[in-house]
N, C-alpha and C positions, 0 to 999 in steps of 0.2 A: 504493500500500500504506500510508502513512505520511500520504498528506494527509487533513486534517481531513473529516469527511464536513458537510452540508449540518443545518437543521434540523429535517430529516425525521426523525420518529420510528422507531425499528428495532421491528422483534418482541423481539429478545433483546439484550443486553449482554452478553456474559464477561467478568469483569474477573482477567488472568492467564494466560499462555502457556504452563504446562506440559502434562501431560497431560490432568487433570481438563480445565482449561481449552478446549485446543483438541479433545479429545474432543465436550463440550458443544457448542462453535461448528459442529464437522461434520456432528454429527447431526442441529443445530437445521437447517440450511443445505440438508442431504438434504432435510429436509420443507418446503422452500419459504420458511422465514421469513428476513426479511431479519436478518441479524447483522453484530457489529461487537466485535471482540476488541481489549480494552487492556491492552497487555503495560507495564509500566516501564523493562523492557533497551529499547538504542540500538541495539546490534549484530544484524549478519543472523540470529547463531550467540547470542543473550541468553541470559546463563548462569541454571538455574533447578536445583532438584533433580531431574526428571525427564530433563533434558540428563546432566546427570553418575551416574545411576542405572546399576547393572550391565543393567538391562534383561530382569528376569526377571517373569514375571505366575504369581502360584503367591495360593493362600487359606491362611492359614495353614499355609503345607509342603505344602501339597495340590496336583495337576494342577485344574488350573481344569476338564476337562471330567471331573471326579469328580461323582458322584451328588449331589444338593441336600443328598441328607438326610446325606451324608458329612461337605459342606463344611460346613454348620452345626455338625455335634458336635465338626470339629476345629475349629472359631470358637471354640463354646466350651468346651473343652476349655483351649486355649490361653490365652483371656480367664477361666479360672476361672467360667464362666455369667457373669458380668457385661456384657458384650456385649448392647447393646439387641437385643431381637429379632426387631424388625421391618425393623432394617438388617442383621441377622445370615441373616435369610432372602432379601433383596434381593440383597444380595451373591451371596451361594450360588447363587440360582435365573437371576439373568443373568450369571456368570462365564461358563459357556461361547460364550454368546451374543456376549457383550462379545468376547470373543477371536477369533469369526469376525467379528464387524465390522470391529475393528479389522484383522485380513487381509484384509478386501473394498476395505479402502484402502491395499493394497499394500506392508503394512508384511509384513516376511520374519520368519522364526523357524527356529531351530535348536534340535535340543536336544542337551545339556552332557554328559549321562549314562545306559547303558542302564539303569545301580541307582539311580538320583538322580529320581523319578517328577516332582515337580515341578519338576525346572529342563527339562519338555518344553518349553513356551515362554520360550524367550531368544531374545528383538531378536537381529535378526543385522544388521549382523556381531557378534560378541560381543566382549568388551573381553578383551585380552591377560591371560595370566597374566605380573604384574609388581607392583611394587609399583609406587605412585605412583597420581597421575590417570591416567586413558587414556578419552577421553569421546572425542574430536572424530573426526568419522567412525565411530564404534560407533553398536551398534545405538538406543539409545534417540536419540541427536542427530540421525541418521537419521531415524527414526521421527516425532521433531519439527518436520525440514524437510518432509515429505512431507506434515505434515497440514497446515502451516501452507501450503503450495504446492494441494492439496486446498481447502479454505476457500477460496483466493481464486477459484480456479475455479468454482467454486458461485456466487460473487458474493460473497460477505464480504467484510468487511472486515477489517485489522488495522491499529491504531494502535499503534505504539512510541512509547515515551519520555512516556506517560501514566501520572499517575499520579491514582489513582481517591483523592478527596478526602470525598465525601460521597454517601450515596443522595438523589434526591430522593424526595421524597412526596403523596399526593393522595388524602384521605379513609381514610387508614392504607393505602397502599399503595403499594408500592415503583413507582417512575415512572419512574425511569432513575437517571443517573450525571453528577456533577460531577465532572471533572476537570480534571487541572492539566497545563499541556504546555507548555515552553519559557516557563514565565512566566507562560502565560494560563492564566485559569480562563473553563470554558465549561462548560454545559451538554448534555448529548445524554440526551433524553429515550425511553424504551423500554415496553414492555409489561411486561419481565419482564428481572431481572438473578439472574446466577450469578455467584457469589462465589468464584475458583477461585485464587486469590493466594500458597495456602500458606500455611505455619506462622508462630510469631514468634519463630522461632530465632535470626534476623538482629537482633532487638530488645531490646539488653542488660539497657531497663529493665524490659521485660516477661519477662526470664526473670532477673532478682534478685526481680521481685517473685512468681513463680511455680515454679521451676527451682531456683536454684541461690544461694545468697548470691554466691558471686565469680563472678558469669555471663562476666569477664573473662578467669575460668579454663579455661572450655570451648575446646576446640577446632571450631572450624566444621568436619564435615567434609563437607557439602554446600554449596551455591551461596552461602549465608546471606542470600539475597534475600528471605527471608519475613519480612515484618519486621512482620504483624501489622494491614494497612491493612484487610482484608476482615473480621479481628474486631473493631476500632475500630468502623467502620458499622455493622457487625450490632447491636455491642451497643448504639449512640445511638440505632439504629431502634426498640429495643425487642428484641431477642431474645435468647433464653435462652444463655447460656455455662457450658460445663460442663468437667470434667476438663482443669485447664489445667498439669498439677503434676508430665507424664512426657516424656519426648520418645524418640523411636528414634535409637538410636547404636550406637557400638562402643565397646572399648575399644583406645585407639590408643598405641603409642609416644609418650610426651612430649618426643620430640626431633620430633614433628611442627610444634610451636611454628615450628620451624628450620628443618627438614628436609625440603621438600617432597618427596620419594621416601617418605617414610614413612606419608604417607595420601595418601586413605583406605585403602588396603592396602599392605600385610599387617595384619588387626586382630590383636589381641592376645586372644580372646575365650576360646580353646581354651587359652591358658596359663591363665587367670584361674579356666575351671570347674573343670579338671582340677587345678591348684594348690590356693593359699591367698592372698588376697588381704590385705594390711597396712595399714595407717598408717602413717603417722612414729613411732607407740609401738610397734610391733611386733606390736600386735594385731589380729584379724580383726574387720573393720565390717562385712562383709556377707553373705548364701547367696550364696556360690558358686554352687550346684545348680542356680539360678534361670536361669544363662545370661547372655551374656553385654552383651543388651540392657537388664535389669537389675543388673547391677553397674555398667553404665555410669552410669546414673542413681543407685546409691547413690554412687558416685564425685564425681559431680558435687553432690552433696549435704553432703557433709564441709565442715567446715569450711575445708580449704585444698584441694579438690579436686586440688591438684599433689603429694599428699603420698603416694601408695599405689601400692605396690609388687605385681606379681603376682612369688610365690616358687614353684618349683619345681626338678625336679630330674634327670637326664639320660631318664629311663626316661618322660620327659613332653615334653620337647625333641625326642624322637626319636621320640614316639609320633603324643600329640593334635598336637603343633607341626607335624607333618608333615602334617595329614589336612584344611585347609581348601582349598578350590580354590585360592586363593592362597594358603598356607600362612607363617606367621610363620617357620620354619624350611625354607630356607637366607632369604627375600626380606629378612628385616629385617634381616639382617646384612648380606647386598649393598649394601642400601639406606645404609649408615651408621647403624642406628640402633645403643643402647644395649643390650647383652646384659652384666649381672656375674656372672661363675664366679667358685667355690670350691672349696675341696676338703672345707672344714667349716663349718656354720652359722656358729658365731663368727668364722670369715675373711670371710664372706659381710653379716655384722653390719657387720663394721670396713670392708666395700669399700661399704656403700651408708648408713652411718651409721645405721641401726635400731638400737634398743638390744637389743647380745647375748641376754639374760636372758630379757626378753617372746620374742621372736623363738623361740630354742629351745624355749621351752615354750609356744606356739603352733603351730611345728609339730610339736611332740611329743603335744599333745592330740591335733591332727587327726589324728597316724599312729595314735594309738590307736582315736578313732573310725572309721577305716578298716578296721581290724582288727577290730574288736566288732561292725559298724557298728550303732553308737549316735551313729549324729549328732545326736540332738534333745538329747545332754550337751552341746553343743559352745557355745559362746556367741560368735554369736549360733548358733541351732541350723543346722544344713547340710540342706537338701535334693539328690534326686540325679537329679530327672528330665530337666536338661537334657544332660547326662553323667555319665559315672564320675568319681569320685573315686579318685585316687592319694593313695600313705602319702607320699611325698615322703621314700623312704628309698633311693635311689640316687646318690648320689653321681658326680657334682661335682652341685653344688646352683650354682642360678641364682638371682637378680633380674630383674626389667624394670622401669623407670620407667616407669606408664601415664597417663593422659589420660582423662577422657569426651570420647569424639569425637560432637557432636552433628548429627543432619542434620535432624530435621523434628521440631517437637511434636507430641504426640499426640491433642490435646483443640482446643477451641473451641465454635463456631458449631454448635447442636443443633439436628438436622435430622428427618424423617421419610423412607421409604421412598422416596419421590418425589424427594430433595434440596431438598422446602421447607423454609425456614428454621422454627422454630420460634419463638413468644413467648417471653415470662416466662410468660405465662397458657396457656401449653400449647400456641394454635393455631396453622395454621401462619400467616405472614406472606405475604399476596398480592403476586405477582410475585415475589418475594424467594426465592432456592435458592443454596444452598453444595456443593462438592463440592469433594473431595479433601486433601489437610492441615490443611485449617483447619477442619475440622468436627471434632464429638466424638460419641461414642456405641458406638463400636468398641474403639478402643484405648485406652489410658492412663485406663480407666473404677476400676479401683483397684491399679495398677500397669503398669509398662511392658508391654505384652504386642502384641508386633508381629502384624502377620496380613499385610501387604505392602502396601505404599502406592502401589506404581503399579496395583495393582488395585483399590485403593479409589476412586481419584480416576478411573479410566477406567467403572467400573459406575457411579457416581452422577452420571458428567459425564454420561453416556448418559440417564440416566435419568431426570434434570433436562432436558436437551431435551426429551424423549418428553414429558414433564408438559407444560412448556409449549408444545410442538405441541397437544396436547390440549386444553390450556384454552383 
């Protein structure tokens, strides 16, 4: 599994073991070409965000075996139409597809909920309601052994502990892969490479220079293995990068710093829509309305990202706090995390140090725009389609100290339909294909806007083999 192969050239490369990845490697493998997967984890179990994912395959909130023409308008819907549209109908038209194949290789599925349409497909076994990590033995780590046990049966190959250094090239086109393994650098030369490695979330300098000024502030709350080697390549080859400036997260407890029970669940997302979100001055920095994967990222955007407070108040503690699968209310107080009661704003001021003054009369604006609802008065103005908005007049009033918890960027390596890489000058790059986190044209196109990333990376890793079986 792990020894070096010879210098015979392969049909394909994947460089990256998650889903995208090993997706790509099985299906190239089905149609006969010889493949060879370089992971950088050492371990049987190498942690990646696909290992630690709940394990749900859904299109934007949608059942994947929903109508094409469905899943595109909740694409863009959700992306605002900005969503390229040629990866917006890819998507849509092999979701179904994608999800019997993926069960032709024996991966199990449960579903979560009779009222809950898309959590029909959840990996099974599915991860506990609790707070904290729970990956090892759930559905997707499962799922990850089984392909990677699949591939080698096919004849694949996979290398650990590689780490992909540079593409090679021959008359502008992609030829294989240098990389680096216990010291050596070698060469393995191929037809055609998929660049499946994931985001640069793992990569400080790349998300102060893109993300966040104190990218030190984030909290990692997936593997943080993405650290950005497959957008390095792409972009020295010549290819286009685009949308680097959102990533997918939560809003997490800042005693997660600490606290490992504290993520990645219970997120704090439902306090954050349904409340008011603070600063250190007491004012609101963000919409609410937007949900909760964007406040993450306005979060992480501030100038002291550890500064902002989600405010609320019992009649939201007992309500949204109780309505996520894993729910913030009772887990994050089991957990040990931070919860401040009051009995009145100004006690609530003096127990979390916001200054009194702002604070009551930001949540006195909002209760008012609740009541009129004239949120577009509100500054900044409030939208409400990702939940309701509460007046936050129920006392005892809360704080939470929250975090951007970050798991994958949104943007990179510009692709087409196929998964081939894209130019600067538009076309695509021969041999050269990206799938799953590290690409762009979906999400993070002009704001955080998730659509689910284990189905991005499993349709375009399919669909990048298929290409290059083809070609």
């Amino acid at each position: 599994m792990n020894a070096m192969p010879d210098t015979q050239a392969f049909d394909l490369i994947v460089v990256g073991g998650g889903i995208a990845g090993l997706a790509a490697a099985n299906r190239a493998a089905e149609q006969g070409l010889r493949v060879v997967l370089l992971e950088r984890g050492t371990d049987e179990r190498y942690l990646c965000n696909s290992r630690l994912a709940g394990g749900v395959l859904h299109v934007a909130f949608r059942n994947i075996r929903d109508r094409p023409e469905a899943l595109i308008e909740a694409v863009r819907a959700a992306t605002k139409d900005q969503a390229n549209p040629d990866l917006t109908r890819a998507l849509a038209h092999t979701s179904a597809r994608a999800g019997e194949w993926i069960k032709s290789q024996g991966v199990k599925f449960v579903r979560m909920s009779l009222a809950v349409d898309w959590q029909s497909w959840v990996m099974a076994p599915p991860r506990r309601i609790m707070a904290g990590m729970d990956w090892y033995g759930r559905g997707a780590d499962y799922t990850l052994r089984l392909l990677a046990r699949n591939l080698l049966a096919r004849g694949g190959r996979i290398i650990q502990g590689a780490a992909a250094v540079s593409l090679m090239e021959r008359a502008g086109a992609c030829v294989g892969v240098e990389i680096r393994r216990q010291g050596d650098v070698s060469q393995l030369p191929a037809s055609a490479v998929v660049l499946a490695d994931g985001g640069f979330q793992g990569n400080l300098a790349l998300l102060g220079q893109h993300i966040s000024g104190a990218p030190e502030k984030l909290k990692q709350r997936g593997a943080a293995t993405g650290v950005g080697d497959g957008l390095r390549m792409a972009q020295a080859f010549g290819a286009e990068i685009a949308d680097l400036s959102y990533f997918y997260g939560h809003l997490l407890s800042r005693d997660a710093f600490d606290n490992p029970r504290t993520w990645p669940y219970p997120q704090l997302d439902e306090l954050g829509v349904a409340g008011v979100m603070v600063g250190a001055d007491g004012r609101r920095f963000a919409d609410e309305g937007l949900g909760g994967v964007q406040l993450a990222n306005a979060v992480a955007k501030l100038e002291d990202p550890l500064s902002a407070w989600a405010v609320f108040d019992s009649a939201i503690w007992e309500g949204p706090g109780r309505n996520a699968r894993i729910p913030v209310n009772p887990h994050l107080v089991r957990a040990g995390g931070t919860i401040i009661q009051a009995d009145t704003l100004a006690e609530l001021a003096s127990r979390t140090g916001l200054p009194a003054q702002a604070l009551q009369e930001t949540i006195a604006a909002h209760r008012q725009a609740v009541i009129s609802g004239q949120f577009q008065q509100l500054d900044p103005p409030r939208s409400r389609p990702a939940g309701q908005a509460w007046a936050v007049d129920h006392p005892p009033y809360f704080a939470a100290p929250v975090c951007a918890g970050i798991t994958y960027t949104m943007g990179g390596i510009a692709i087409d339909e196929h998964a081939r890489v894209r130019s600067t000058r538009g076309v695509p790059v021969a041999g050269l294909y990206a799938a799953g986190a590290n690409t762009a044209g979906l999400e993070g196109r002009q704001g955080a806007t998730y659509i689910g990333g284990l189905m991005k990376g499993l349709v375009f890793g399919i669909r990048a083999a298929e290409h290059v079986a083809k070609a």
